[in-house]
C-alpha positions as CSV (number, residue, x, y, z in Angstrom):
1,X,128.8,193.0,26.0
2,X,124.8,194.0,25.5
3,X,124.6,191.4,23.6
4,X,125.9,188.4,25.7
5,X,124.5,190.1,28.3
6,X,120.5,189.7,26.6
7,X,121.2,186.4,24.9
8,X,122.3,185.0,28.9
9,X,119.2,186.7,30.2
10,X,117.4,184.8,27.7
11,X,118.6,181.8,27.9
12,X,118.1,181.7,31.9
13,X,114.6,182.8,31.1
14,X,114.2,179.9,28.9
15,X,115.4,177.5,31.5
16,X,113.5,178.7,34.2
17,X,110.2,177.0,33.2
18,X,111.8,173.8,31.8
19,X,113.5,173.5,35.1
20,X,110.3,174.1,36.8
21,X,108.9,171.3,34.7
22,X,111.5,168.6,35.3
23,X,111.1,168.8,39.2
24,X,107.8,168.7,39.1
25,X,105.9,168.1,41.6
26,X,107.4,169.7,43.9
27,X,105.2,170.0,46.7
28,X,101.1,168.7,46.9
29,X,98.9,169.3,44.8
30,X,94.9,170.3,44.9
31,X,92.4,168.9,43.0
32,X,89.2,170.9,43.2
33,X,86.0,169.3,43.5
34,X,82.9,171.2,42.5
35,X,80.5,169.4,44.4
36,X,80.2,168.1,48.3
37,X,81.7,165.4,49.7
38,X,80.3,161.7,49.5
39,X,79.0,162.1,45.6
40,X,79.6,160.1,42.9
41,X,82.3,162.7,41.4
42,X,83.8,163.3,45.0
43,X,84.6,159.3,45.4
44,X,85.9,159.3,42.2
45,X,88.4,162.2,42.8
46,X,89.3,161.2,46.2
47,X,90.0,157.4,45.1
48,X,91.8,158.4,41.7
49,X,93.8,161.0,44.1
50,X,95.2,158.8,46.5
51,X,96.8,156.2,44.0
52,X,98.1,159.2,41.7
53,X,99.7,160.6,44.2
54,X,101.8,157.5,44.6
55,X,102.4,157.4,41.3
56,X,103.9,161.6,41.3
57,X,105.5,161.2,44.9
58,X,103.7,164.1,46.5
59,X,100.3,164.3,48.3
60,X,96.9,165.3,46.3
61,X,94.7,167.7,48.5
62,X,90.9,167.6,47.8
63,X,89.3,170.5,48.0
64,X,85.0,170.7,47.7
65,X,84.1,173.7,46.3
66,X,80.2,173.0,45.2
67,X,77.6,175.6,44.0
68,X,76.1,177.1,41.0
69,X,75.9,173.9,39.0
70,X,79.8,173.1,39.7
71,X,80.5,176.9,38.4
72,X,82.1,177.9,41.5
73,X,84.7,175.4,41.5
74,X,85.0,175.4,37.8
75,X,85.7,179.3,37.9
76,X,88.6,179.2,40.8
77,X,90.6,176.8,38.7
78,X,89.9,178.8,35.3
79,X,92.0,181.3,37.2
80,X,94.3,180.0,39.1
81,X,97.7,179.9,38.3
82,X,99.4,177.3,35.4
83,X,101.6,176.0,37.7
84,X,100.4,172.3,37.7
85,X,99.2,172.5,41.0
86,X,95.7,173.0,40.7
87,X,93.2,170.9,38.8
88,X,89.7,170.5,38.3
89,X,88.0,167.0,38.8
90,X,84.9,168.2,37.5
91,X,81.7,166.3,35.6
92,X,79.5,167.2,32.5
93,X,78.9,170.2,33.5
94,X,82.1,171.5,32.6
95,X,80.3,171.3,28.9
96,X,76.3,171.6,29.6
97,X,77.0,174.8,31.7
98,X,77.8,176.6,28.6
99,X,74.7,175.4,26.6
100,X,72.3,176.7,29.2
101,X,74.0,179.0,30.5
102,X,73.7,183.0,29.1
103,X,76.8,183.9,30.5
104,X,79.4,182.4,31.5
105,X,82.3,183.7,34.2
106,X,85.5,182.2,32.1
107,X,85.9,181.3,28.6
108,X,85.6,177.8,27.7
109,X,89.2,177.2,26.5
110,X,90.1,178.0,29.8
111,X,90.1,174.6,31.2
112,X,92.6,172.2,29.2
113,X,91.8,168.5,28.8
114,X,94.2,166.2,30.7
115,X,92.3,162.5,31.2
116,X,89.3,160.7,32.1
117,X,89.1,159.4,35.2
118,X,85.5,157.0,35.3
119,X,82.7,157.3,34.5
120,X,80.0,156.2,36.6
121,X,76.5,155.2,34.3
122,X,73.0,156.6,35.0
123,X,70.5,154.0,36.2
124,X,66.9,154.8,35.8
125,X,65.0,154.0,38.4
126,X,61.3,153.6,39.9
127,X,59.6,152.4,42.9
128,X,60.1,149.2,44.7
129,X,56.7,148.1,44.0
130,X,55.7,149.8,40.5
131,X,54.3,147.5,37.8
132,X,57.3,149.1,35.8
133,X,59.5,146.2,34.9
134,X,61.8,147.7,32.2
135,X,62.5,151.0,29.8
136,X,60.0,149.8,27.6
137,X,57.6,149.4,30.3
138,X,58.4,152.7,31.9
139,X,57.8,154.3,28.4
140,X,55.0,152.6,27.2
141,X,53.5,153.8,30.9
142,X,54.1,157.1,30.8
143,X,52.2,157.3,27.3
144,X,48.6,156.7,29.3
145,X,46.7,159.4,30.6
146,X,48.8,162.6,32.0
147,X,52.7,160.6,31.4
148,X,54.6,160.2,34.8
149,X,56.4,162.6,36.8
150,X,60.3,162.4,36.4
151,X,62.4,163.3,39.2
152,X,66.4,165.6,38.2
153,X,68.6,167.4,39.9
154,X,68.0,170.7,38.4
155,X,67.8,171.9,35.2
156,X,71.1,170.7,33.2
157,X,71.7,167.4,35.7
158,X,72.7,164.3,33.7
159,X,69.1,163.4,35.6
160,X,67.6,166.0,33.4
161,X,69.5,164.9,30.6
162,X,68.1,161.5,30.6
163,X,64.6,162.4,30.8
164,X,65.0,164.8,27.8
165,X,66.3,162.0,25.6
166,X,63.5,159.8,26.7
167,X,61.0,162.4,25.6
168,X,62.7,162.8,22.8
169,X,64.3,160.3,21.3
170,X,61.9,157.2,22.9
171,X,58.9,159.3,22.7
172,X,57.9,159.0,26.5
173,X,55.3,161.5,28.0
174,X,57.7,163.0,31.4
175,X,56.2,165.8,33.5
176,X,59.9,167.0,35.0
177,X,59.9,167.6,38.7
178,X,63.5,169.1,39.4
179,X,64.9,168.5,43.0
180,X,68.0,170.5,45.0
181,X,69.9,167.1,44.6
182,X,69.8,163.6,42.9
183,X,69.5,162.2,46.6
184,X,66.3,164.3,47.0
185,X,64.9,162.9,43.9
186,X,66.0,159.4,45.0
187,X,63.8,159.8,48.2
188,X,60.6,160.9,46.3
189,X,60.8,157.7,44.0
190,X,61.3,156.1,47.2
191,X,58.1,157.8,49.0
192,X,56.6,157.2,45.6
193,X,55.9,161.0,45.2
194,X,57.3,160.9,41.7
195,X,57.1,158.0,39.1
196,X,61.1,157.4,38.1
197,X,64.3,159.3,38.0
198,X,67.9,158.5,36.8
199,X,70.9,158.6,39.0
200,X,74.9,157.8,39.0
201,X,75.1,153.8,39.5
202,X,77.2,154.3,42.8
203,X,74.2,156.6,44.1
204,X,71.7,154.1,43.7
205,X,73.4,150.9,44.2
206,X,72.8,150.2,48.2
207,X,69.3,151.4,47.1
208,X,68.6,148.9,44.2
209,X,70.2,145.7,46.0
210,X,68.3,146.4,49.8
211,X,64.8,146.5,47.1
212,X,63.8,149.8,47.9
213,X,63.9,151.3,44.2
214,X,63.7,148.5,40.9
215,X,66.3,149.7,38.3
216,X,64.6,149.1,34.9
217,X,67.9,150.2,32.4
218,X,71.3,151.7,32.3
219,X,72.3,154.8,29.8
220,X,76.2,153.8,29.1
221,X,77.3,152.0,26.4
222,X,78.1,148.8,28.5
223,X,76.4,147.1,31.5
224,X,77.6,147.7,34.9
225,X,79.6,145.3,36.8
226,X,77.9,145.4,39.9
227,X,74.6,145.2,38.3
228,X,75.1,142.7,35.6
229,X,72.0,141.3,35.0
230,X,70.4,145.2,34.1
231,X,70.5,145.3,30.5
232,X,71.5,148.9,29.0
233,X,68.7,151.3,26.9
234,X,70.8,150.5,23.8
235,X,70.5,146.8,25.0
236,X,66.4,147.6,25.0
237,X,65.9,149.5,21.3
238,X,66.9,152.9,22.8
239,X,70.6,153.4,21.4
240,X,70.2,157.4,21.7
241,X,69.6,157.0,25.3
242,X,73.0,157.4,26.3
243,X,74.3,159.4,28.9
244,X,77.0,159.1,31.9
245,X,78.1,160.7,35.1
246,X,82.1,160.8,34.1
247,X,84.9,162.5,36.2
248,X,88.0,164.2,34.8
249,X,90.9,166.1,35.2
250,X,91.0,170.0,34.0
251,X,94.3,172.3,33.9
252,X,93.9,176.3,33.9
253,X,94.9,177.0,30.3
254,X,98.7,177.5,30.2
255,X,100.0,174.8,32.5
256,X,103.1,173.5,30.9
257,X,102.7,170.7,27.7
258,X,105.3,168.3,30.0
259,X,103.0,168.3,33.1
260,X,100.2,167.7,31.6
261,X,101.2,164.9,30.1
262,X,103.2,163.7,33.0
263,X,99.8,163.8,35.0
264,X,98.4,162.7,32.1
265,X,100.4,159.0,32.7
266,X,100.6,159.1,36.3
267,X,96.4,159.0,36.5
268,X,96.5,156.2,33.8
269,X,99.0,154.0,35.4
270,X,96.3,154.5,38.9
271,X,93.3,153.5,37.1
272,X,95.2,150.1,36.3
273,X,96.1,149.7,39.5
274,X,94.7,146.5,41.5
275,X,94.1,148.7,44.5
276,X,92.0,151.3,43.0
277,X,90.4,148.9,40.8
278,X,89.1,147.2,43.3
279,X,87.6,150.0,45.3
280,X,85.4,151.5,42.4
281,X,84.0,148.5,40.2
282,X,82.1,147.1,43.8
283,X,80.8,150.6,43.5
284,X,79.4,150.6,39.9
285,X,82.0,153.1,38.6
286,X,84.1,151.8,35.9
287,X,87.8,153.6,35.7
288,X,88.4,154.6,31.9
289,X,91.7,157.0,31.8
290,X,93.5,157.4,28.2
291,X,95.7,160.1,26.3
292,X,94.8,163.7,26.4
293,X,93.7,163.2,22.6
294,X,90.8,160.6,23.8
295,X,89.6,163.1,26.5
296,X,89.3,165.9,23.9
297,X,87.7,163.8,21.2
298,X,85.4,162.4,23.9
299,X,84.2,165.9,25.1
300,X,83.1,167.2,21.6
301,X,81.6,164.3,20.9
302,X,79.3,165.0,24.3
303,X,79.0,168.7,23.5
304,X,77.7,167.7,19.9
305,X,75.2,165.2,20.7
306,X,74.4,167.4,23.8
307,X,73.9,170.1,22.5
308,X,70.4,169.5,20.2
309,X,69.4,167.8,23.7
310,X,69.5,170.8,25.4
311,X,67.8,172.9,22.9
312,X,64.7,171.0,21.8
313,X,64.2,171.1,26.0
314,X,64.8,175.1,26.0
315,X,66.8,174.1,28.9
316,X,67.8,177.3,30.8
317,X,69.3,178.0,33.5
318,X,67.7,178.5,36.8
């Protein structure tokens, strides 16, 4: 009688998860956003949200929680429960944090993989009415007398980023002027206070068409639909000056294998959707999605080539 007794305990312990799994979701879920609203990353989540949550039946709740470099959202879904309820829609700094960072609140294998949402590529940008025309311009400029002054959002930003591998892989001469935001910096290259600065495509967009900022090159691998006729670095001799604002999906380590591969399809099948499609191209922001694998490949890939960035710069944080 023990023995039935233990092997039916058992089982039902067994079947308690999968059963869990099978209905889910159950009720909404929250994907956590560790910036403000109205960001490149926050229209992103909010637009990928609203069709996957067709796709899954229940609502998805979007919850900003910014600060400390998108540690303080990062950190709340690191320990939050592996239910498949809460995710992270997070960007790069998910993996730069941890290069320039001296200690970090959660260990990296923390946050599982689950799929690419977009990516949205940096444009690099200077005033309306600079002699700048293009990268090579920009570069050969800043090579004359004291270099130019390089607007980021902080030390880590993909804005930062970009100006590291133009120093060091184009050879420019950048004095780094790090702003709160990207917007900030935006509005200095605007008020010509600074020389250039990079920023998400959707960021800069309204900015470049209405003339008040000349877009001289994009750093993705592909040129950007709403801006076609700006030719990428790669497109301009610079191949290693590649860099993008992407948006994912993040799990707390231990969420079920079934959901994460349920949400996994649901956010692919959203990015192909005619609806969504058409909301972020207009806005420079090209939806990606793919397995689980292709998110995990694609984020060691980044944290390699990263990774030398960062150090050659002595980035640290602030």
């Amino acid at each position: 009688m023990h023995k039935i007794l233990v092997a039916g305990l058992l089982a039902l312990a067994s079947a308690a998860p999968q059963a869990q799994e099978a209905g889910w979701p159950s009720k909404p879920l929250h994907f956590i956003v560790p910036f403000g609203p109205g960001g490149a990353n926050d229209i992103v989540a909010r637009t990928v949200a609203e069709a996957t949550a067709k796709q899954l039946g229940q609502p998805i709740i979007i919850e900003n929680k910014p600060g400390a470099g998108s540690m303080i959202g990062a950190t709340y879904v690191a320990k939050a429960a592996p239910d498949g309820y809460t995710f992270l829609t997070p960007a790069a700094g998910v993996i730069t944090n941890a290069l320039i960072k001296s200690r970090m609140p959660y260990a990296e294998d923390d946050l599982v993989p689950v799929v690419m949402m977009a990516v949205s590529p940096s444009v690099i940008v200077v005033p309306a009415d600079s002699p700048v025309k293009d990268l090579k311009g920009l570069i050969a400029a800043s090579r004359k007398g004291p270099g130019l002054n390089f607007a980021t959002a902080g030390t880590g930003s993909t804005p930062h980023f970009v100006a590291e591998m133009l120093k060091l892989k184009a050879g420019a001469k950048l004095q780094i002027v790090p702003f709160k935001s990207g917007s900030e910096g935006m509005a200095a290259v605007v008020g010509n206070q600074v020389d250039a600065t990079s920023e998400a495509s959707p960021v800069v967009l309204s900015m470049v068409k209405a003339g008040k900022l000349r877009a001289v090159a994009s750093t993705w691998n592909r040129r950007i639909a709403a801006l076609p006729d700006l030719p990428t670095a790669q497109e301009q001799g610079f191949a290693d000056v590649s860099i993008g604002h992407w948006s994912g999906v993040f799990a707390p380590k231990g969420t079920p294998e079934a959901i994460l591969d349920k949400l996994n399809a649901a956010v692919n099948a959203a990015l192909k959707s005619s609806e969504l499609r058409a909301k972020l191209i207009p806005l420079a922001i090209d939806p990606t999605g793919g397995s689980r694998e292709d998110f995990r490949k694609f984020l060691a890939a980044e944290k390699a080539r990263l990774a030398p960035v960062a150090k050659a710069a002595q980035m640290k944080e602030d």
